[in-house]
C-alpha positions in Angstrom: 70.4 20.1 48.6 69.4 17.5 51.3 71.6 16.8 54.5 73.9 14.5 54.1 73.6 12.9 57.7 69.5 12.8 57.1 67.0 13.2 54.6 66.2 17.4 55.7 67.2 20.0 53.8 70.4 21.4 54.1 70.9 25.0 55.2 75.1 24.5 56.0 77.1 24.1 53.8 81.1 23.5 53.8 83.5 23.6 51.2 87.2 22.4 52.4 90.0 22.0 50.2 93.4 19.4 51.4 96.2 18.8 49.4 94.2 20.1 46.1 91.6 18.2 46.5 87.8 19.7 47.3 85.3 18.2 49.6 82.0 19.6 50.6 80.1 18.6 53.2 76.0 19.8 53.5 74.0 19.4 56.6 71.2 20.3 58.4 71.0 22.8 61.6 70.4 19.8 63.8 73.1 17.7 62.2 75.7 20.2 62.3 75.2 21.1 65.8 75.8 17.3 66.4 79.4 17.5 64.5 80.1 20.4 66.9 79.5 23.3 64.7 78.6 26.7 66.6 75.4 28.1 64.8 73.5 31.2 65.5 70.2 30.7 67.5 68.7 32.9 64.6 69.6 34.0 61.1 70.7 37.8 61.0 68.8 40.4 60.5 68.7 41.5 57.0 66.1 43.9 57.3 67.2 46.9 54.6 66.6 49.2 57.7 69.0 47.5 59.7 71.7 47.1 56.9 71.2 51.3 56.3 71.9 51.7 59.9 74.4 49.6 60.4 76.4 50.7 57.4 75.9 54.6 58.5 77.2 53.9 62.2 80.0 51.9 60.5 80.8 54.8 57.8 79.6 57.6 59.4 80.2 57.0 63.8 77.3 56.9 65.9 77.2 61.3 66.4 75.4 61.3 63.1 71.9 61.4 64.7 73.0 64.5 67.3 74.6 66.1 64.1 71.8 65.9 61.7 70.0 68.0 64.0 73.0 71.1 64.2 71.6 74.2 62.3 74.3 77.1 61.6 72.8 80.0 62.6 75.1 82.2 60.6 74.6 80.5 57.3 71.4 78.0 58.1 73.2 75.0 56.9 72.5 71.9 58.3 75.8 69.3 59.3 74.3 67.2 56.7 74.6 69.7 53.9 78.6 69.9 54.4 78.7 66.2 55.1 76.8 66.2 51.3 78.7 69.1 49.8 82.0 68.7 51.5 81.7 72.6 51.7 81.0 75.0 54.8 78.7 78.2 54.2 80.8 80.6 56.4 83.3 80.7 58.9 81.0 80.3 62.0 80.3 76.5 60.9 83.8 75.3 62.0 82.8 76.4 65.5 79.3 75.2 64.8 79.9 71.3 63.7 83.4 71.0 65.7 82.0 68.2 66.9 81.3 66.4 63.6 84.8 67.4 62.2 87.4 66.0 64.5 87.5 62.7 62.6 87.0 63.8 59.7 89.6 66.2 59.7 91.9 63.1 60.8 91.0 61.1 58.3 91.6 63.7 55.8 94.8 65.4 57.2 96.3 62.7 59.3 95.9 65.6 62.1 93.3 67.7 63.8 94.7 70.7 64.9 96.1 73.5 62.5 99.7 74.1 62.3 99.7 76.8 59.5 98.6 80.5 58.8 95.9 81.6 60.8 92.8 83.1 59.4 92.4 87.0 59.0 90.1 88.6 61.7 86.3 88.5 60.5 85.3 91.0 58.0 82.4 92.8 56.6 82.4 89.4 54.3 81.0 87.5 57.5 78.3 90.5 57.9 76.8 89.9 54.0 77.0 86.2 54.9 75.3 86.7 57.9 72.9 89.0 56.0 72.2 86.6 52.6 71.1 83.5 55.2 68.8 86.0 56.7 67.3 87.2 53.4 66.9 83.6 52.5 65.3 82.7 55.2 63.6 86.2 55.3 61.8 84.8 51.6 61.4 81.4 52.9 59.1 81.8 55.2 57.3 85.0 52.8 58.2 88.0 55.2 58.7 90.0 52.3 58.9 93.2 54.1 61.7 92.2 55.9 63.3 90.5 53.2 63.0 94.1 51.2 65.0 95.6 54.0 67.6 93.0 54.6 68.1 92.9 50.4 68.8 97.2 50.9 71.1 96.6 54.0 73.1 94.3 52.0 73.4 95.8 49.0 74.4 99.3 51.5 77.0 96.7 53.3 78.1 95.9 49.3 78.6 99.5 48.9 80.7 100.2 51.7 83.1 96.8 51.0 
């Protein structure tokens, strides 16, 4: 399409309708800034990078980079995990990524603050959890002798439950 004004190209282009009946208009940048039009000094920034972040600050708020970094040390799961999984590892990570959940929990429940039964007191349960995330980690990093003893404390704690 050229402008309609001059012989350029034409990079606007209007479409208006009026009692049914469609009009369009296409001019160049410097023609259309004659006729008044505001334009933008540059096109926007399209770059995929940019479009990522801007649709994870958008979707996500802008705690996600502080977040991605919070490890539960009970478990070893990372705020990104649950945000994948929708799923906590143990109890520890409501204390852990508090920070992350407020909206979410909002957005979920309308509310953020618990208005029903409470949570028994913690348990040998949170002991083996605590125990398992050490074994795994234990393996990991191929400290098998401690991995050997954390695999007979928990199968002990197993015992005792």
């Amino acid at each position: 399409m050229t402008c309609q004004h001059c012989a350029k190209p034409a990079s606007v282009h209007l479409t208006e309708r009026r009692q049914g009946e469609r009009r369009e208009i296409h001019l160049c940048a410097a023609c259309a800034r004659k006729a008044g039009l505001a334009l933008p000094d540059s096109p926007p920034n399209l770059a995929l990078d940019a479009v990522v972040q801007d649709l994870i600050v958008a979707n996500v708020g802008e705690l996600v980079g502080e977040l991605a970094q919070i490890v539960c040390p009970g478990c070893g799961m990372k705020y990104m995990e649950f945000r994948a999984s929708g799923r906590f590892g143990c109890p520890d990570d409501y204390r852990v990524f508090a920070v992350g959940l407020h909206g979410i929990l909002t957005r979920y429940h309308g509310a953020s603050r618990h208005v029903g039964k409470s949570p028994r007191p913690r348990t040998r349960a949170g002991d083996r959890l605590r125990l398992r995330a050490q074994l795994k980690a234990a393996v990991a990093r191929e400290d098998y002798e401690e991995a050997a003893r954390l695999r007979d404390q928990l199968k002990a704690e197993e015992l005792h439950a």
